[in-house]
DSSP file (Angstrom, degrees, kcal/mol; ACC not computed):
  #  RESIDUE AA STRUCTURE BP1 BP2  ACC     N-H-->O    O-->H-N    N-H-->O    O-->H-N    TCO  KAPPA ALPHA  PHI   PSI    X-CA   Y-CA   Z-CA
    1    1 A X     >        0   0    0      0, 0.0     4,-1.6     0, 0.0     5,-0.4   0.000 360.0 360.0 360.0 -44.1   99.9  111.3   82.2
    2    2 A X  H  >  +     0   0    0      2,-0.2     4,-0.6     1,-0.2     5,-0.1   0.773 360.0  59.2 -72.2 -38.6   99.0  114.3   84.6
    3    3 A X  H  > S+     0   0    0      1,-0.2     4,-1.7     2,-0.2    -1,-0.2   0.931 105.1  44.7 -66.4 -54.4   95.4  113.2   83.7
    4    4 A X  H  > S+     0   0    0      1,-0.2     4,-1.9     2,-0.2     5,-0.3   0.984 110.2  55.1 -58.9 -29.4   95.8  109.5   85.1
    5    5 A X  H  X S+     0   0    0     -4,-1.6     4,-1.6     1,-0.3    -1,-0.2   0.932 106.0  46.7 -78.6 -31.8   97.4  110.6   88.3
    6    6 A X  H  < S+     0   0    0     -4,-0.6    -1,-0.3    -5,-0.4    -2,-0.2   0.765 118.8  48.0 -77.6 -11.1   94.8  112.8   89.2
    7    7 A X  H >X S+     0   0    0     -4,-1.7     3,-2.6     2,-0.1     4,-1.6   0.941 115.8  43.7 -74.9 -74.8   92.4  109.5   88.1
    8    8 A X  H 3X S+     0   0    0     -4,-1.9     4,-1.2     1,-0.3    -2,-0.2   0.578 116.2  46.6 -48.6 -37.2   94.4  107.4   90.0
    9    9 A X  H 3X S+     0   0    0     -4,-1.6     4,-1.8    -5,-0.3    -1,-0.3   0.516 111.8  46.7 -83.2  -8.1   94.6  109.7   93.0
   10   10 A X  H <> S+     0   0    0     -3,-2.6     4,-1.2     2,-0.3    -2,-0.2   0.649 106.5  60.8-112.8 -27.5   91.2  110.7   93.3
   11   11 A X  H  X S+     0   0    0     -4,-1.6     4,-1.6     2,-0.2     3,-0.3   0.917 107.6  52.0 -70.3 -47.7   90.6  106.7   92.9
   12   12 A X  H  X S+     0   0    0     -4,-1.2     4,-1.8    38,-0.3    -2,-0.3   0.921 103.4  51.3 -66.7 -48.9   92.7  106.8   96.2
   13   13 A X  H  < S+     0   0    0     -4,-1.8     4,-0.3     2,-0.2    -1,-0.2   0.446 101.1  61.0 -77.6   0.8   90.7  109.3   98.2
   14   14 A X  H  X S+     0   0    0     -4,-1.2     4,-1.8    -3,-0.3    -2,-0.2   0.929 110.9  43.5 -55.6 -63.3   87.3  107.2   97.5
   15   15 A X  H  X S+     0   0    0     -4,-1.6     4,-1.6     1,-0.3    -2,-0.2   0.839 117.3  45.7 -53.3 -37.7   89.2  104.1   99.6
   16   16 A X  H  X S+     0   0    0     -4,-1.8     4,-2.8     2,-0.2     5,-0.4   0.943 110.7  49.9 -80.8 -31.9   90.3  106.7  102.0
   17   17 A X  H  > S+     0   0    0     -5,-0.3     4,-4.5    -4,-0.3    -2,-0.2   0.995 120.8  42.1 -38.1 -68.2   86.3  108.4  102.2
   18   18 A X  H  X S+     0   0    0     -4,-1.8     4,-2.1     1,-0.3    -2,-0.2   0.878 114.0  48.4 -68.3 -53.1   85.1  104.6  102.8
   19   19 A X  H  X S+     0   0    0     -4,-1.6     4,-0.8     2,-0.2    -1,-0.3   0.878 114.3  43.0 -40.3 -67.3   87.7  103.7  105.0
   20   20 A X  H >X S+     0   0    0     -4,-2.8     3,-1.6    -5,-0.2     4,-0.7   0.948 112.1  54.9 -56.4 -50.8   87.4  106.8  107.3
   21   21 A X  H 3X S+     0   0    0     -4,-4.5     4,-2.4    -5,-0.4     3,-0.4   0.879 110.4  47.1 -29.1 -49.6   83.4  106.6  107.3
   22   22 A X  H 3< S+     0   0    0     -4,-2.1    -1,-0.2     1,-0.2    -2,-0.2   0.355 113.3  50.1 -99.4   5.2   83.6  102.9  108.5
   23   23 A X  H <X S+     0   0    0     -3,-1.6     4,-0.6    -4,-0.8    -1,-0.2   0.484 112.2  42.2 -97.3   5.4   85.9  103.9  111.0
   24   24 A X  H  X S+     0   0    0     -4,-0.7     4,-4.5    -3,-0.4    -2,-0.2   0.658 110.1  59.8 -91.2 -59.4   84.0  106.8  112.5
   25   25 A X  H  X S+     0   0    0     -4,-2.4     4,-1.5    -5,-0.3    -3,-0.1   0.869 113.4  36.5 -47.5 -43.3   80.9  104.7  112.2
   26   26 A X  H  > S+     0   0    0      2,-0.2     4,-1.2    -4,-0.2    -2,-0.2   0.951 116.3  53.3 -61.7 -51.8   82.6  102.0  114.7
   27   27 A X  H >X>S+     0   0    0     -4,-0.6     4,-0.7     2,-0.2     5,-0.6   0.964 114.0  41.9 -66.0 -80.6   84.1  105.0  116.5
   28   28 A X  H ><5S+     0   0    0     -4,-4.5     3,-2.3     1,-0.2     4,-0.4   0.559 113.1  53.3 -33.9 -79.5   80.1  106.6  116.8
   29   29 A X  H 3<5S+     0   0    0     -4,-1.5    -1,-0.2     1,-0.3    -2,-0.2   0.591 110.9  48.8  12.6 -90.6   78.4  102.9  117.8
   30   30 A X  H <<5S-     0   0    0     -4,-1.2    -1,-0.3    -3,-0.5    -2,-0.2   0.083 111.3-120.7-115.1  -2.2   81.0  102.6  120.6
   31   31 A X  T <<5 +     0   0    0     -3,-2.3     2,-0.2    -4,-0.7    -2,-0.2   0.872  50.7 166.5  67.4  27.7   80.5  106.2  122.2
   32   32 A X      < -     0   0    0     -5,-0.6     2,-0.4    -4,-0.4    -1,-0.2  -0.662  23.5-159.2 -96.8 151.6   84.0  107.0  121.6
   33   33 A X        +     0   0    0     -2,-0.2     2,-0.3    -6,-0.0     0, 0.0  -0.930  17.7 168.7-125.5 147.5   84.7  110.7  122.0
   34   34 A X        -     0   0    0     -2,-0.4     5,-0.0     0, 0.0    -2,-0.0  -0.903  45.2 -97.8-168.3 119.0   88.0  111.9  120.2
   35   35 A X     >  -     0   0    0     -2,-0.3     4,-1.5     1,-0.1     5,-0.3  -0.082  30.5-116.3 -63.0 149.6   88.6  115.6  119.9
   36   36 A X  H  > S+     0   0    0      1,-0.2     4,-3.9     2,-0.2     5,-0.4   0.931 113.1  60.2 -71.3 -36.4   87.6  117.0  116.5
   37   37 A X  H  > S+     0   0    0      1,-0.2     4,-3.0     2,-0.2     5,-0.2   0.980 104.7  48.7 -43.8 -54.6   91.6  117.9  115.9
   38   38 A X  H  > S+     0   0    0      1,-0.3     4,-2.1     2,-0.2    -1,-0.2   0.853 113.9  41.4 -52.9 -27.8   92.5  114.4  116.1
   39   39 A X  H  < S+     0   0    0     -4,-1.5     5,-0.4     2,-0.2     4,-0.3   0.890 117.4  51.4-100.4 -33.3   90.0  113.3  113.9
   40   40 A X  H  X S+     0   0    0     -4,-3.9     4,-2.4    -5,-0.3    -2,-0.2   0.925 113.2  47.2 -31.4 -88.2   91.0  116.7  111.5
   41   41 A X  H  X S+     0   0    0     -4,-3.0     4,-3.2    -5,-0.4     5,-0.3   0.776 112.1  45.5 -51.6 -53.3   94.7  115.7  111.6
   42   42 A X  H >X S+     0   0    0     -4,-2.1     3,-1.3    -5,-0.2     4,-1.0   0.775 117.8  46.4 -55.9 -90.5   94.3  111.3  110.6
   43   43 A X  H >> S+     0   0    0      1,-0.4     4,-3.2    -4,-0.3     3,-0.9   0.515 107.7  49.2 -30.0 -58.2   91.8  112.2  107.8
   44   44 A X  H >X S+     0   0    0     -4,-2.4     3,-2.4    -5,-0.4     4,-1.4   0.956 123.8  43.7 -41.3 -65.3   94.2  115.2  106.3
   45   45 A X  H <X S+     0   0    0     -4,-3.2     4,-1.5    -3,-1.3    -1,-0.3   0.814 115.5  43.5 -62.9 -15.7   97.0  111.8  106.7
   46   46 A X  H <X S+     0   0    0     -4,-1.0     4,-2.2    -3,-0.9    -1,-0.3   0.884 112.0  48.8 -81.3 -41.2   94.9  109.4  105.5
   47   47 A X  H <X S+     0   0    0     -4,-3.2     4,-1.1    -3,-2.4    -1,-0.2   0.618 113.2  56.4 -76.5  -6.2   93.6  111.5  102.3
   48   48 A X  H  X S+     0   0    0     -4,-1.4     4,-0.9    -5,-0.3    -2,-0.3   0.736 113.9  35.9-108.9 -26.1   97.5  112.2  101.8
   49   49 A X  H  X S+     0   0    0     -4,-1.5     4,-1.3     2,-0.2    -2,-0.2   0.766 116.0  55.6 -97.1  -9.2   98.5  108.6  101.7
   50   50 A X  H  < S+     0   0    0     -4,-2.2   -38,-0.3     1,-0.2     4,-0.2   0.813 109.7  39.4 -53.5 -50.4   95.6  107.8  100.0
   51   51 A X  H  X S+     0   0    0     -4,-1.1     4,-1.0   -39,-0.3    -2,-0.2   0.593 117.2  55.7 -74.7 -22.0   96.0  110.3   97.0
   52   52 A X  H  X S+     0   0    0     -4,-0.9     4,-3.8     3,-0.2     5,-0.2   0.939 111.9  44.0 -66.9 -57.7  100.3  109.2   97.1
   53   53 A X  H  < S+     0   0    0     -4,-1.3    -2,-0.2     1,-0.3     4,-0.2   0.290 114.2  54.5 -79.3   5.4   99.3  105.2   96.7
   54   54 A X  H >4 S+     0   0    0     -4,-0.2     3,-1.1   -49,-0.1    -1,-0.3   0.813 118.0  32.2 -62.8 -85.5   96.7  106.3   93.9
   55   55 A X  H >< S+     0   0    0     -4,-1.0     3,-1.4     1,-0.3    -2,-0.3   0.832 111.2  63.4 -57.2 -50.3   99.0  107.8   92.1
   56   56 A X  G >< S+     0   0    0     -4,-3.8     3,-0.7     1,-0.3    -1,-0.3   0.685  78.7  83.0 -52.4 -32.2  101.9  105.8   92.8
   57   57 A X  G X   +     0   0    0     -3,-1.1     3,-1.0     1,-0.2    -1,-0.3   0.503  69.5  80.3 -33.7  -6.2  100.6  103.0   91.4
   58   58 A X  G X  S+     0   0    0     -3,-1.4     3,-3.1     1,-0.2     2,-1.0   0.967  80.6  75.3 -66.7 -67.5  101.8  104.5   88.0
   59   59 A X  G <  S+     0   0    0     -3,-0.7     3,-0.4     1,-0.3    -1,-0.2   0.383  87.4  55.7  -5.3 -33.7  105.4  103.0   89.1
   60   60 A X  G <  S+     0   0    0     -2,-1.0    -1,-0.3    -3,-1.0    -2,-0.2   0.477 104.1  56.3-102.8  -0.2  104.6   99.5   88.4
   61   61 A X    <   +     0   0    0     -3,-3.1     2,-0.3    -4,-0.2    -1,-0.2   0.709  67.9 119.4 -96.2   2.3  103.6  100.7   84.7
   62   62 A X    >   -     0   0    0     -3,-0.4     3,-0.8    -4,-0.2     8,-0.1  -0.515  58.0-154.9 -65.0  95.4  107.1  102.2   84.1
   63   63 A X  T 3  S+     0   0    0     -2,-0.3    -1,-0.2     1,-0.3    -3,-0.0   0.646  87.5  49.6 -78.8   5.0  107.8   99.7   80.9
   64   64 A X  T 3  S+     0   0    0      2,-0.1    -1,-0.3     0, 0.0     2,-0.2   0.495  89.1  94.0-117.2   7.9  111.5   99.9   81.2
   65   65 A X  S <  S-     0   0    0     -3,-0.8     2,-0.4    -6,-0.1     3,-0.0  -0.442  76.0-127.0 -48.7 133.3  111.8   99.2   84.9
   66   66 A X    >>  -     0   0    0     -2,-0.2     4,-2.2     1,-0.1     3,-1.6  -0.818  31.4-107.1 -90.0 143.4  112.4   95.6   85.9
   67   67 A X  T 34 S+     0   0    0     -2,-0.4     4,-0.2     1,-0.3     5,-0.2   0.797 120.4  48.0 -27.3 -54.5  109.9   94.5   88.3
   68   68 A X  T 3> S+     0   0    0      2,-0.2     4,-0.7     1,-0.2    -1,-0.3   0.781 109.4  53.8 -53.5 -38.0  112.2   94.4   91.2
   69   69 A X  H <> S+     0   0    0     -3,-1.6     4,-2.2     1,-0.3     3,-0.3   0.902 114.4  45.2 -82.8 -31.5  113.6   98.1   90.4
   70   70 A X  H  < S+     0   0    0     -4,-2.2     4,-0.5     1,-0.2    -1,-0.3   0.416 112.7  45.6-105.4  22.2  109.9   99.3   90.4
   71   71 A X  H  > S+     0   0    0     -5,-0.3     4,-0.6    -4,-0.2    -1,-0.2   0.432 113.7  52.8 -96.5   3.7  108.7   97.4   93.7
   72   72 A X  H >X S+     0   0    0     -4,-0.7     4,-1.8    -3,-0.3     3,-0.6   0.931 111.1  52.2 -97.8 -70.0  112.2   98.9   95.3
   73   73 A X  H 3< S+     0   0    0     -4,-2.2     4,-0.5     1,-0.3     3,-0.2   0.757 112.5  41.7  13.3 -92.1  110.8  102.3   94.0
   74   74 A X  H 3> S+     0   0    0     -4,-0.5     4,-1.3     1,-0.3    -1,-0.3   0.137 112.2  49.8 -88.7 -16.2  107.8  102.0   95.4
   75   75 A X  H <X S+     0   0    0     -3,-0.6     4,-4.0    -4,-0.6    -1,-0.3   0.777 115.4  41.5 -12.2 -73.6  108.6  100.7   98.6
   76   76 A X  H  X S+     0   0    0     -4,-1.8     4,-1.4    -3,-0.2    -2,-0.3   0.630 115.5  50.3 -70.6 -22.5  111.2  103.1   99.4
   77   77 A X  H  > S+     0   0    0     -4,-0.5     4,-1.6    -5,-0.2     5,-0.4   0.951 115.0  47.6 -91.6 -71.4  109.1  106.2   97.9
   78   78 A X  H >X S+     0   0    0     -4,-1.3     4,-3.8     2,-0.2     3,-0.9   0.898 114.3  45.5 -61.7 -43.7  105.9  104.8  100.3
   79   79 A X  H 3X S+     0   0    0     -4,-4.0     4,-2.5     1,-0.3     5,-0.3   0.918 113.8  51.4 -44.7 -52.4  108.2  104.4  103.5
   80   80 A X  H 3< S+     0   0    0     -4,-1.4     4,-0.3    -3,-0.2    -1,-0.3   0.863 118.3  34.4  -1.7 -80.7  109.5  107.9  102.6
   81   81 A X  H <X S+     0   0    0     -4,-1.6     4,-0.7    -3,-0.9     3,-0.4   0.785 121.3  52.8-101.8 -36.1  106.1  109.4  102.4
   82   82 A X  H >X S+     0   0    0     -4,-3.8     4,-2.0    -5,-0.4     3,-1.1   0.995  98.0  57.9 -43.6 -80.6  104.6  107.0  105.3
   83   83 A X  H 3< S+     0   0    0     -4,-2.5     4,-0.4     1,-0.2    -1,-0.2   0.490 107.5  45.7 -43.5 -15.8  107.0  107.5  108.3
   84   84 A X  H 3> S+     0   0    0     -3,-0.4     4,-3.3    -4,-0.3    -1,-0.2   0.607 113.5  52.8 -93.5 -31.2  106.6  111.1  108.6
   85   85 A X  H <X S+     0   0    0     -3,-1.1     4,-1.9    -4,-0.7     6,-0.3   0.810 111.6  40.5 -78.4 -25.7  103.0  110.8  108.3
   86   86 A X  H  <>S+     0   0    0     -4,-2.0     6,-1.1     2,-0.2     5,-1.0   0.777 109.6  55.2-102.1 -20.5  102.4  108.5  110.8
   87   87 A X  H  45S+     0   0    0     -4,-0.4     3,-0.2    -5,-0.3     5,-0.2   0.855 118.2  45.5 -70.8 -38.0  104.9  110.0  113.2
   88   88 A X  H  <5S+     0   0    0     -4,-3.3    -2,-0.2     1,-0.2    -3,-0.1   0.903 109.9  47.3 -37.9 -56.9  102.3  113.4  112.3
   89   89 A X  T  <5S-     0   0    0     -4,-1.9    -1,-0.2   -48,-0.1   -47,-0.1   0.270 118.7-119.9 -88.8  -0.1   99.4  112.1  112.6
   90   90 A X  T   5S+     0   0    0     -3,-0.2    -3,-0.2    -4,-0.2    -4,-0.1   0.686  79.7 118.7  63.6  36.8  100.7  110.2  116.3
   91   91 A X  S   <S+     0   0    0     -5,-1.0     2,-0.3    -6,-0.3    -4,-0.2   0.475  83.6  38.0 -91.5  10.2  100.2  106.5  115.2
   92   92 A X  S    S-     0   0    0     -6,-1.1    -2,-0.2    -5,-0.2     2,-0.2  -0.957  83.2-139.6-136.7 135.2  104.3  106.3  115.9
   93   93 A X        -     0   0    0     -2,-0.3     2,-3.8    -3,-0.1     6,-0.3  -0.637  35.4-108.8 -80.7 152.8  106.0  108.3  118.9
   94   94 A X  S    S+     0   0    0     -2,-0.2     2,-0.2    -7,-0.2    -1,-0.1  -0.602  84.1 119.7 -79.6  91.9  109.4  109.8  117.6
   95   95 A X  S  > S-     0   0    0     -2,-3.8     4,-0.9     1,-0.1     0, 0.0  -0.847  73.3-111.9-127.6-158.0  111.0  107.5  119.5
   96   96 A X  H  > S+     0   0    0     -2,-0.2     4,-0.5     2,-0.1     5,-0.2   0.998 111.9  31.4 -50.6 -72.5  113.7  104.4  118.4
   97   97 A X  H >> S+     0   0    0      2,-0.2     3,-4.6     1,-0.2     4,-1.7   0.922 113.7  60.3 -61.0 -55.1  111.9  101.3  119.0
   98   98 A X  H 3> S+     0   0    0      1,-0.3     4,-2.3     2,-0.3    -1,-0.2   0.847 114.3  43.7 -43.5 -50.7  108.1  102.8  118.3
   99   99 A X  H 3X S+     0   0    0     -4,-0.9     4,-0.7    -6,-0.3    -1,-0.3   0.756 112.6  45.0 -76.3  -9.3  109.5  103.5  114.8
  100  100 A X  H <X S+     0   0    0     -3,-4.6     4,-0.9    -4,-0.5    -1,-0.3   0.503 114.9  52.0-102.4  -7.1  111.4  100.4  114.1
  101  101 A X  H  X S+     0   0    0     -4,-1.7     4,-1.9    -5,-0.2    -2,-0.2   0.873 112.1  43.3 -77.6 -40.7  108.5   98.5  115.4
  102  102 A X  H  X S+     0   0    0     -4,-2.3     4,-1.0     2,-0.2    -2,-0.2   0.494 111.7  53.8-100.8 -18.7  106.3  100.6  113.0
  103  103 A X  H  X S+     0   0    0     -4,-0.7     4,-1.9     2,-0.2     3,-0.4   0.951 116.5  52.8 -62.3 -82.8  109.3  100.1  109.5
  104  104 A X  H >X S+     0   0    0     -4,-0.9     4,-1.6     1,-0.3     3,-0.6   0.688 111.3  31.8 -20.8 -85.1  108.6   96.6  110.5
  105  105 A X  H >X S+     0   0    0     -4,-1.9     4,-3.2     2,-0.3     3,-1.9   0.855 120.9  56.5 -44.8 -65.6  104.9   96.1  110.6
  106  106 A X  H 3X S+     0   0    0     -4,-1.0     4,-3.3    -3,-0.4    -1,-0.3   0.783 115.4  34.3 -65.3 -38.8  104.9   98.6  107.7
  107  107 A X  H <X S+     0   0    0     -4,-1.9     4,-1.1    -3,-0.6    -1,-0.3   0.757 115.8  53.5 -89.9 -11.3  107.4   96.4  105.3
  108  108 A X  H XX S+     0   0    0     -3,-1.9     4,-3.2    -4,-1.6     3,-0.5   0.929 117.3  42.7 -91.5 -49.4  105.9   92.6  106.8
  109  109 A X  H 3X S+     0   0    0     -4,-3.2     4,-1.7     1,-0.2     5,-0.3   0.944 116.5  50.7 -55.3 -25.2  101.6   94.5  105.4
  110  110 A X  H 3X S+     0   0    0     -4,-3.3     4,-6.3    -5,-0.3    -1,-0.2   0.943 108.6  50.5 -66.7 -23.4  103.8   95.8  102.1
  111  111 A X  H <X S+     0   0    0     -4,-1.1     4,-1.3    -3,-0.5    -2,-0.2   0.864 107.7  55.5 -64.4 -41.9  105.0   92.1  101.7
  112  112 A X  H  X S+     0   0    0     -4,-3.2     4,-1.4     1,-0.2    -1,-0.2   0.863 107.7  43.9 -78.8 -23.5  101.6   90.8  102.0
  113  113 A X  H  X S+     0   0    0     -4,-1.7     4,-2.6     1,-0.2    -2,-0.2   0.926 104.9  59.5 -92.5 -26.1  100.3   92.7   99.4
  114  114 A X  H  X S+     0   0    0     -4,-6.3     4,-1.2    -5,-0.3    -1,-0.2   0.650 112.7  42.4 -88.8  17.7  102.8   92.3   97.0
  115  115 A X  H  X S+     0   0    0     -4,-1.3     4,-2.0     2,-0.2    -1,-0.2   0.577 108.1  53.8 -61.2 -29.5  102.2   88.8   97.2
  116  116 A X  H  X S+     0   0    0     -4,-1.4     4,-2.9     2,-0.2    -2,-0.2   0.956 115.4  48.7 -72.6 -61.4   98.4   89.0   97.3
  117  117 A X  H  X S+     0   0    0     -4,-2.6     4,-1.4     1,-0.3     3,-0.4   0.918 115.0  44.1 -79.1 -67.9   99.3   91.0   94.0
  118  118 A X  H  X S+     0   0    0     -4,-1.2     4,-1.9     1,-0.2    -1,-0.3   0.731 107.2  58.2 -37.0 -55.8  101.7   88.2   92.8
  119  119 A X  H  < S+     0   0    0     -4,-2.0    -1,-0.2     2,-0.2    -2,-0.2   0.828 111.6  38.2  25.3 -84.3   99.5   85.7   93.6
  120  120 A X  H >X S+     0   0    0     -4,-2.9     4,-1.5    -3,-0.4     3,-1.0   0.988 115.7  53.3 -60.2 -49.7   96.7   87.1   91.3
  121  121 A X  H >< S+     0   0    0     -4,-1.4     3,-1.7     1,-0.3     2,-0.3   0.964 111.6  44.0 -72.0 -55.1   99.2   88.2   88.5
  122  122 A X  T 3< S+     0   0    0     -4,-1.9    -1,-0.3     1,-0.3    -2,-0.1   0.233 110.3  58.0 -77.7  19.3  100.7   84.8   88.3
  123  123 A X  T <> S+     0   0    0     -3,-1.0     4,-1.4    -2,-0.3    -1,-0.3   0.481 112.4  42.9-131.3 -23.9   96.9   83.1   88.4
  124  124 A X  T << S+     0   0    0     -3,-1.7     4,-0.4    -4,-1.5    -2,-0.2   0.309 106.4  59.1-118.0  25.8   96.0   85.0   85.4
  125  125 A X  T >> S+     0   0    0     -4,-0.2     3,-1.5    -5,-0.2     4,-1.3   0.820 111.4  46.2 -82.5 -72.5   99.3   84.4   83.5
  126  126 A X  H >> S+     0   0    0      1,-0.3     4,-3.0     2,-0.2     3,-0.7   0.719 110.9  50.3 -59.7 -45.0   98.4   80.9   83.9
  127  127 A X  H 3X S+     0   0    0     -4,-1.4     4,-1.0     1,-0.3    -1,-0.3   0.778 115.9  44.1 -39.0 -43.2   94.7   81.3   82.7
  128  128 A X  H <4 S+     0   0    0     -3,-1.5    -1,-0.3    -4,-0.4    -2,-0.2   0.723 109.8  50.2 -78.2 -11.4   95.7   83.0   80.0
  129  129 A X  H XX S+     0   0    0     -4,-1.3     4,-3.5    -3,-0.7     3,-1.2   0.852 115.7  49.7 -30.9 -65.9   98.5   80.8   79.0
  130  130 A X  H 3X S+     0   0    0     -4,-3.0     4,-3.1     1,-0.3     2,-2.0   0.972 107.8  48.0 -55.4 -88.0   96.0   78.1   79.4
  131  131 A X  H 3< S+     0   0    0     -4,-1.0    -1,-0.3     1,-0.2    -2,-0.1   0.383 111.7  51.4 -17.7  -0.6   93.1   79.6   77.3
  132  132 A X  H <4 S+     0   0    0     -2,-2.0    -1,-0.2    -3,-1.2    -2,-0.2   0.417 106.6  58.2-129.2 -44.5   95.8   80.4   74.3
  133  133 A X  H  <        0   0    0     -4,-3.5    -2,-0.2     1,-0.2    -3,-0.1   0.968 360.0 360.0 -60.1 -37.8   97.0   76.4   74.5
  134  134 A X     <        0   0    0     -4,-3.1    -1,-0.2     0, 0.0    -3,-0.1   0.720 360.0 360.0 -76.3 360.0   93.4   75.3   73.8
């Protein structure tokens, strides 16, 4: 178990490597100058949600969790682990709105991906459903 989360996590700080590279690259191309702290302080946050949402992924393998109890989980665990980080890292000001703006946004991109993710799951039920009738 200890072994897969350190797979899984490590699996998360490649996507955060590529991700920060290709925004650095834009950043470079476009002559933007951004003090080395700032750019310190997102990566540290990025490689820390990167390495949670690696790992976290274990949740949805929990076989005695109903679907709903482990996207509820995992939801509530990434807001948790989000909101402090993005308030750190200054992509939220601690104020009211900034943050309910930012809950928002955060729960409408989780919505889309666990749909993208339903979506798929439920496209290769039926392919294999199909494939088993013939």
């Amino acid at each position: 178990m200890i072994v897969e989360v350190a797979r899984r996590s490590l699996i998360g700080l490649g996507y955060t490597a590529i991700i920060t590279f290709s925004i650095l690259t834009a950043m470079m191309f476009q002559d933007v100058q951004v003090p080395i702290s700032e750019i310190w302080r997102n990566t540290l946050g990025g490689m820390a949600m990167g390495i949670y949402f690696g790992g976290a992924s274990l949740i949805f393998e929990i076989e005695e969790w109903s679907p709903l109890k482990k996207t509820a989980f995992h939801y509530l665990i990434s807001i948790i682990i989000w909101l402090p980080l993005g308030i750190w890292m200054g992509w939220l000001p601690l104020q009211l709105v900034p943050i309910l703006i930012g809950i928002g946004t955060f729960s409408v991109v989780y919505l889309l991906f666990w749909y993208g993710s339903y979506l798929y799951f439920k496209r290769m039920e039926n392919e294999m459903n199909h494939s088993v009738k013939k």
